[in-house]
C-alpha positions as CSV (number, residue, x, y, z in Angstrom):
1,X,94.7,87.0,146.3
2,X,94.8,87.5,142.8
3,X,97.0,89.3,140.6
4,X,94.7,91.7,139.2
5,X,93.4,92.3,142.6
6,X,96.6,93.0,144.0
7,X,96.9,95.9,141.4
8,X,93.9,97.2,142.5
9,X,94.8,97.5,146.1
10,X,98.4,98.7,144.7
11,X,96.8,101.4,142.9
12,X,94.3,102.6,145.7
13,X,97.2,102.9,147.8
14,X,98.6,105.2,145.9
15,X,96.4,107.1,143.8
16,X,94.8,109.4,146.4
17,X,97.4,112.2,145.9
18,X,98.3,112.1,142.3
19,X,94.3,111.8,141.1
20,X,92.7,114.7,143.1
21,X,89.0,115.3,142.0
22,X,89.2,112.1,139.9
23,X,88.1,109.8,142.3
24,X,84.2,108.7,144.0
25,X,83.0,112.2,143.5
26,X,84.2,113.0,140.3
27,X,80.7,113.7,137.8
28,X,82.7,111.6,135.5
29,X,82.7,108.4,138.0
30,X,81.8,105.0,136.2
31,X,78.1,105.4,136.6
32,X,76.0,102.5,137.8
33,X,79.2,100.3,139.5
34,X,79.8,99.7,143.1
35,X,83.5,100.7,141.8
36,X,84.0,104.1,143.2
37,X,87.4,104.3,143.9
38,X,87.7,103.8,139.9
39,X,89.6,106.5,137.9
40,X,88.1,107.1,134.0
41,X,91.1,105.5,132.1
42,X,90.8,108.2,129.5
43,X,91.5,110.9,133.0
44,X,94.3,108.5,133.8
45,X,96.2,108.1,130.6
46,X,96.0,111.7,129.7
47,X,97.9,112.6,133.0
48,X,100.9,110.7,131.4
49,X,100.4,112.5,128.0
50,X,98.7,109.3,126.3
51,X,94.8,108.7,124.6
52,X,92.6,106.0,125.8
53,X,90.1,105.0,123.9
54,X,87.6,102.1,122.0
55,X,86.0,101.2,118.5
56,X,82.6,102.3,118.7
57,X,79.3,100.7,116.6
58,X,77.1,103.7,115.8
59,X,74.1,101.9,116.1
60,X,74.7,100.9,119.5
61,X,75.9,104.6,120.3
62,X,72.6,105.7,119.3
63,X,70.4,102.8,120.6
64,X,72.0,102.4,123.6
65,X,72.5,105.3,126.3
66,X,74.3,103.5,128.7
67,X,77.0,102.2,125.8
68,X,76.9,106.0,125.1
69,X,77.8,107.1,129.0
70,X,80.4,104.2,129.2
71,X,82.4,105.8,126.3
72,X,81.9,109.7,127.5
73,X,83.4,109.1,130.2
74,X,86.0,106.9,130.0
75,X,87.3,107.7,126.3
76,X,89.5,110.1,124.8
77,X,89.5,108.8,121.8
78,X,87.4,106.9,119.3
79,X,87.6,105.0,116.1
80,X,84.4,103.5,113.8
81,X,84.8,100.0,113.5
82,X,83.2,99.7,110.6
83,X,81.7,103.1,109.5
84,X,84.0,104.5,107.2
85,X,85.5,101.3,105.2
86,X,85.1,101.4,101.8
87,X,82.1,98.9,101.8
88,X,80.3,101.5,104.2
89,X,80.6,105.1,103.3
90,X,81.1,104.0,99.6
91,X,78.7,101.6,98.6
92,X,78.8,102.5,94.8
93,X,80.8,105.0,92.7
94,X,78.4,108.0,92.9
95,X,77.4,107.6,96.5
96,X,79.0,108.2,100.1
97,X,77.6,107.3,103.3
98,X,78.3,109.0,106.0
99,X,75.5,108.9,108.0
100,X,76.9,106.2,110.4
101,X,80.2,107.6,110.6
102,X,78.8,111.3,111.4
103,X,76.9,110.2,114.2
104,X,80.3,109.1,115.5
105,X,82.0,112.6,114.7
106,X,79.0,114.1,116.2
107,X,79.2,112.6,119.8
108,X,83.0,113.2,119.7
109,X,82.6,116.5,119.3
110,X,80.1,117.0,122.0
111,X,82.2,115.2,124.4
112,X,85.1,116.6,123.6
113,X,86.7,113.5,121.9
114,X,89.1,112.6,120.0
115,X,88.3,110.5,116.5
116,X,90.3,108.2,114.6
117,X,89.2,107.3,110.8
118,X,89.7,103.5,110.0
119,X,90.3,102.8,106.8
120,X,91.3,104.0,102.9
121,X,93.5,101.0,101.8
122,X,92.6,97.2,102.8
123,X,92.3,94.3,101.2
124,X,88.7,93.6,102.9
125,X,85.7,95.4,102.7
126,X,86.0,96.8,98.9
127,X,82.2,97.4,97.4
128,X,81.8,95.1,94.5
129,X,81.8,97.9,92.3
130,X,85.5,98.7,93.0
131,X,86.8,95.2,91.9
132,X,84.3,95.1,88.9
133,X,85.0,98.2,87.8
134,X,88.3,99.6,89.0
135,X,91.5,99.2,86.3
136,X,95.2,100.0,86.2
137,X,94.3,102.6,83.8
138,X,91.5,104.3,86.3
139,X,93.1,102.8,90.1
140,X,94.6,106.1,91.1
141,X,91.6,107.9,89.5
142,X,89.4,106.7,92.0
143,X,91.7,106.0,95.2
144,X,92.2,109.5,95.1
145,X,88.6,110.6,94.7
146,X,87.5,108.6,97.3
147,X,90.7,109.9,99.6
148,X,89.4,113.5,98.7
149,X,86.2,112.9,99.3
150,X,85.9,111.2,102.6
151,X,88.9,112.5,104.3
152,X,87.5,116.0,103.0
153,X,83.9,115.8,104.4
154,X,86.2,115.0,107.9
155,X,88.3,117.5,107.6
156,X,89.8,118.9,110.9
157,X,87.7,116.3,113.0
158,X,90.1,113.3,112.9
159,X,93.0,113.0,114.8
160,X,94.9,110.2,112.3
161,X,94.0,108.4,109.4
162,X,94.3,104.6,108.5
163,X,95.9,105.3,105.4
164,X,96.7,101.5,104.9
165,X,95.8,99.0,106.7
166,X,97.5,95.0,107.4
167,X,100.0,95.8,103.7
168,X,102.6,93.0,104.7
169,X,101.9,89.2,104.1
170,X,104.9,87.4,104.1
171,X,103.4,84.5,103.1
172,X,102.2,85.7,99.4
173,X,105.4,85.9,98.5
174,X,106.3,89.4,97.0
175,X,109.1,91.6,97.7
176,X,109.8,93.0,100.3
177,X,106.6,91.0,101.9
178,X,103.8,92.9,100.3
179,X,100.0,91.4,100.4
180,X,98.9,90.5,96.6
181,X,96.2,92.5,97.5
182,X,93.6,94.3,95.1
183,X,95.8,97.7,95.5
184,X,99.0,96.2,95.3
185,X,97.9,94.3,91.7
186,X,96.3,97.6,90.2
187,X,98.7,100.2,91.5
188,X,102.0,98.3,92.9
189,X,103.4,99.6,95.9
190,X,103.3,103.1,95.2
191,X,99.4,103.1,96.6
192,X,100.4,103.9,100.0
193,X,102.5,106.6,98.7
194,X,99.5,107.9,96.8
195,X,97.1,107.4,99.6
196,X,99.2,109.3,101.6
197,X,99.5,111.9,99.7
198,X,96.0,112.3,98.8
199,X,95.3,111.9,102.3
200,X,97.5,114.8,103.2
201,X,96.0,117.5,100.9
202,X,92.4,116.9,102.1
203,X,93.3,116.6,105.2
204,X,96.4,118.5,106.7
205,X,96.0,118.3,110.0
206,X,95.7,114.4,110.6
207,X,98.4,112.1,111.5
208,X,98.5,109.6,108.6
209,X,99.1,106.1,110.0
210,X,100.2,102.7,108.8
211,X,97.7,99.7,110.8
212,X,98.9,96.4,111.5
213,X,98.5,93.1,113.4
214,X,101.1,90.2,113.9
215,X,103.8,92.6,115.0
216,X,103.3,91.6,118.4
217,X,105.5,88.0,118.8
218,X,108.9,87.4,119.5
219,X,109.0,84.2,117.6
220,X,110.2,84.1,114.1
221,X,107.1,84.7,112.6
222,X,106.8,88.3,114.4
223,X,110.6,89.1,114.3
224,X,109.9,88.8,110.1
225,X,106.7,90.4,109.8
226,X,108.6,93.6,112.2
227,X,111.5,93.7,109.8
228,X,109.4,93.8,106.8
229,X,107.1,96.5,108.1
230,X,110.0,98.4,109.6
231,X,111.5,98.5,106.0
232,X,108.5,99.7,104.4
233,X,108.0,102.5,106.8
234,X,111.2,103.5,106.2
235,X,111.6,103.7,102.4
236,X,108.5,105.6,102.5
237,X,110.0,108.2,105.5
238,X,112.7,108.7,102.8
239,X,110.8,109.0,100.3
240,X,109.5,111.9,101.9
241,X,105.8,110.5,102.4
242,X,103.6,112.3,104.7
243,X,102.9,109.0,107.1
244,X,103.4,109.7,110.8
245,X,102.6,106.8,112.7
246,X,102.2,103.0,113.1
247,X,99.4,101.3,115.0
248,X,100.0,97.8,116.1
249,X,96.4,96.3,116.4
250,X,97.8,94.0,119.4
251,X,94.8,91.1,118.8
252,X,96.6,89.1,122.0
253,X,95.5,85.6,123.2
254,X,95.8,84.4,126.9
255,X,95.8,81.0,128.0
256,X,99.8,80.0,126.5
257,X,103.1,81.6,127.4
258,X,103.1,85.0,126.1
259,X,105.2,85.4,122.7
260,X,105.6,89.3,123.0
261,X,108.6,90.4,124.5
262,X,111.8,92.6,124.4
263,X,112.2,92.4,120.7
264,X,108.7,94.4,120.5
265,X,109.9,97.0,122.9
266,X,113.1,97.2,120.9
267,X,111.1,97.3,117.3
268,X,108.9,100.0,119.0
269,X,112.1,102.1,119.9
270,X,113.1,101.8,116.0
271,X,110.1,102.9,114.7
272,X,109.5,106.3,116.9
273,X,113.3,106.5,115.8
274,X,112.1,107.0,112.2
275,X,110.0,109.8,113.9
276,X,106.9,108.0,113.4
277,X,104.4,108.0,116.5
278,X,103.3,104.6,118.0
279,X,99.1,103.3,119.0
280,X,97.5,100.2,120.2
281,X,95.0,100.3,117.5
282,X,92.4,97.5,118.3
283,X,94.2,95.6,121.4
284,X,91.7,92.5,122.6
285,X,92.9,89.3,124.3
286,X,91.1,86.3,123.5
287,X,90.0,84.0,126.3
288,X,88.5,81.1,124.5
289,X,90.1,78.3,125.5
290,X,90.5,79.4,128.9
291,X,88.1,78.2,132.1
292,X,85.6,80.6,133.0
293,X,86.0,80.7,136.9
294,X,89.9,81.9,136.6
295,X,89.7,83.6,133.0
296,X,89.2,87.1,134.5
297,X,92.3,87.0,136.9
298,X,94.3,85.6,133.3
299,X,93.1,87.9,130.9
300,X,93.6,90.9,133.5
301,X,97.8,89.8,133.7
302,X,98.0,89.4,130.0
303,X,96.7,92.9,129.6
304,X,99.1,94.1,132.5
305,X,102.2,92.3,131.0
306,X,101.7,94.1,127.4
307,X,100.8,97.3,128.7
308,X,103.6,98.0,131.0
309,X,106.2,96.5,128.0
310,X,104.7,98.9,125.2
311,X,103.8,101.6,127.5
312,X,107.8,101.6,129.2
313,X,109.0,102.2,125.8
314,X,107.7,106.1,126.4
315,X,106.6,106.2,122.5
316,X,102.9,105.1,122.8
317,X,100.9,107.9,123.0
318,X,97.5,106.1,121.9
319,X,95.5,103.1,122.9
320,X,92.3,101.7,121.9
321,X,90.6,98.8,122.4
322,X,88.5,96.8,119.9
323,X,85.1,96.9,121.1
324,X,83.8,99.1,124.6
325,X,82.8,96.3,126.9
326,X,82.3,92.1,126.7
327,X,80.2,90.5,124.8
328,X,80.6,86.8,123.1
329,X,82.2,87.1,119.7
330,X,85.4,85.9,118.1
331,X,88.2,88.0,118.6
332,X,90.5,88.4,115.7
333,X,93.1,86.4,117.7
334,X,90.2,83.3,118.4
335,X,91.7,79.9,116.6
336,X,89.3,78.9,114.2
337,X,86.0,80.5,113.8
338,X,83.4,77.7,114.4
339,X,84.6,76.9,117.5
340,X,84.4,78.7,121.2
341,X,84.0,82.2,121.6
342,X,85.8,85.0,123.6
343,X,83.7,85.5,126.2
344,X,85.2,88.2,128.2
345,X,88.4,89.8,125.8
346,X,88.3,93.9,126.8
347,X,89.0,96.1,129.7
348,X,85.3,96.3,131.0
349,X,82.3,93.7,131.7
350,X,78.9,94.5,130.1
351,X,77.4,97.4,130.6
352,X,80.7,98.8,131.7
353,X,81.5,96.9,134.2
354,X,84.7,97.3,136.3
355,X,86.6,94.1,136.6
356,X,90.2,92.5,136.8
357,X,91.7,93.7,133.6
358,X,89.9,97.3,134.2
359,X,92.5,97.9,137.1
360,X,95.0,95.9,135.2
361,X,94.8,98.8,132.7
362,X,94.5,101.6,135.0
363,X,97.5,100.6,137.1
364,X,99.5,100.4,134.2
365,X,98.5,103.7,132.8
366,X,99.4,105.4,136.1
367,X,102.7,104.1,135.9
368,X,103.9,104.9,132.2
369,X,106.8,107.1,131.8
370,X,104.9,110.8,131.3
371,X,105.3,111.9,127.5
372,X,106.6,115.3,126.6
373,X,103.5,117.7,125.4
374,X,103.0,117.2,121.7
């Protein structure tokens, strides 16, 4: 037997009691899959004080019904994937866009959803406009108009804010490990401070978070790229800067020994120490170089392993994944980009699918330590 499917026979054992009314005739039962003994992740994780949740195309919410049903009933929480980066819902300095984002906003709302808003500082996605036009002289000008702008028309709907987004590249060379990125050469570091700030005016409520990938190994390579990012979160907590989270993207690749480990869990620790909250921003695991016939029973006990690491931690309190259900497609965490694709990377088979890593997740989610309410 597999080790996927002995965490689904584990968790039917055992789930009766604790998941009354959540079960087979539940109205919010994966429609459409022989699964019935399956438990809406979103139910599951909110039991133990967390948010589930995925990325969402609008297109595909609109276009597609059953994309829409999958995510109603198993999510909690939702974040555009691309809908509200600067290249989207700014295309050129007098005009915002926010027709694809809205329509994200707008089925939250009706079904009682969380959002997520992804993202005001990257060093991707910037309309040509900003790098033609943008100076030192005019930089915080327009960061902060745009800050206003977008996280004002969204005001009270989203749960946290991207404020920044993948800030630390060793590799360039900078202090402290800053990305030379477009920002960073008009504004220096202070942009996150700004953003942050901005971000906090228009938008009180939010939680303004710090997103990240590569935080995830235990080799050198992730201890350094922790350690840098843990230094930056913490000169800006003592700078008094309004950010109150980190989101570890967690783009994981199966088919090699795992390279996340205790020194994650220990970093995560750290970090809620500074009083910051923790998500799994866009988790995925790559399955490209793995054989088709066995990668389900793989993928499922990669997801299983990181789950039950971060999640023991007890300072998680969101997690997303990158995408609703399979499709081909390279994962951000795919070597190369010419070469094979992921095939089956998230927690559910198309059209929603229940599979190995479905009951991977929910087994781990009824296991995490139960958060104090927020």
């Amino acid at each position: 037997m597999g080790e996927a499917k002995l965490y689904r026979r584990a968790f039917l054992a055992t789930s009766t009691a604790a998941f009354v009314g959540t079960g087979p005739s539940s109205s919010r039962a994966l429609a459409g899959t022989d699964e019935g003994n399956f438990v809406s992740l979103g139910k599951i994780a909110a039991r133990r004080g967390m948010q589930f949740g995925f990325a969402l195309n609008s297109r595909r919410l609109v276009n597609d019904p059953r994309y829409a049903a999958v995510v109603a009933q198993q999510a909690t929480i939702v974040v555009p994937e691309n809908a509200l980066k600067w290249a989207a819902v700014h295309p050129s300095p007098d005009r915002f866009a926010f027709t694809q984002a809205d329509t994200i906003a707008s089925f939250a709302r009706a079904n009682g959803i969380a959002m997520r808003g992804h993202t005001f500082c990257w060093h991707r996605s910037l309309p040509s406009w900003v790098t033609q036009t943008v100076t030192r002289r005019n930089a915080e000008a327009v960061l902060v108009d745009h800050i206003s702008r977008v996280a004002g028309h969204y005001k009270g709907a989203i749960q946290s804010w991207d404020v920044a987004n993948e800030v630390i590249n060793l590799s360039d060379g900078l202090p402290g490990g800053w990305r030379n990125s477009f920002w960073y050469e008009v504004l220096g570091p202070s942009y996150i401070e700004i953003a942050c700030r901005a971000a906090r005016e228009a938008d009180p409520a939010a939680v303004l978070c710090y997103n990240d990938y590569g935080l995830e190994g235990d080799g050198v390579n992730g201890a350094n790229k922790r350690a840098a990012v843990f230094s930056m979160l913490r000169a800006l907590r003592n700078r008094g800067a309004p950010i109150g989270a980190l989101g570890i993207q967690s783009h994981l690749r199966a088919g090699r020994a795992e390279s996340f480990g205790p020194g994650l869990a220990r970093f995560i620790r750290d970090v809620k120490g500074l009083g910051l909250d923790i998500y799994i921003t866009e988790l995925d695991i790559d399955d490209s170089g793995l054989d088709p016939a066995t990668s389900d029973g793989i993928v499922a006990g990669v997801y299983k392993r990181y789950l039950d690491l971060v999640l023991e931690t007890g300072a998680v309190s969101v997690v997303l994944t990158w995408g609703v259900w399979d499709t081909p497609h390279y994962t951000a965490a795919t070597p190369g980009q010419n070469g094979p694709m992921a095939q089956r990377p998230l927690l559910f088979g198309p059209g929603g699918s229940v599979k190995d890593a479905s009951w991977a997740a929910e087994h781990s989610f009824a296991r995490a330590p139960l958060l104090p309410p927020r």
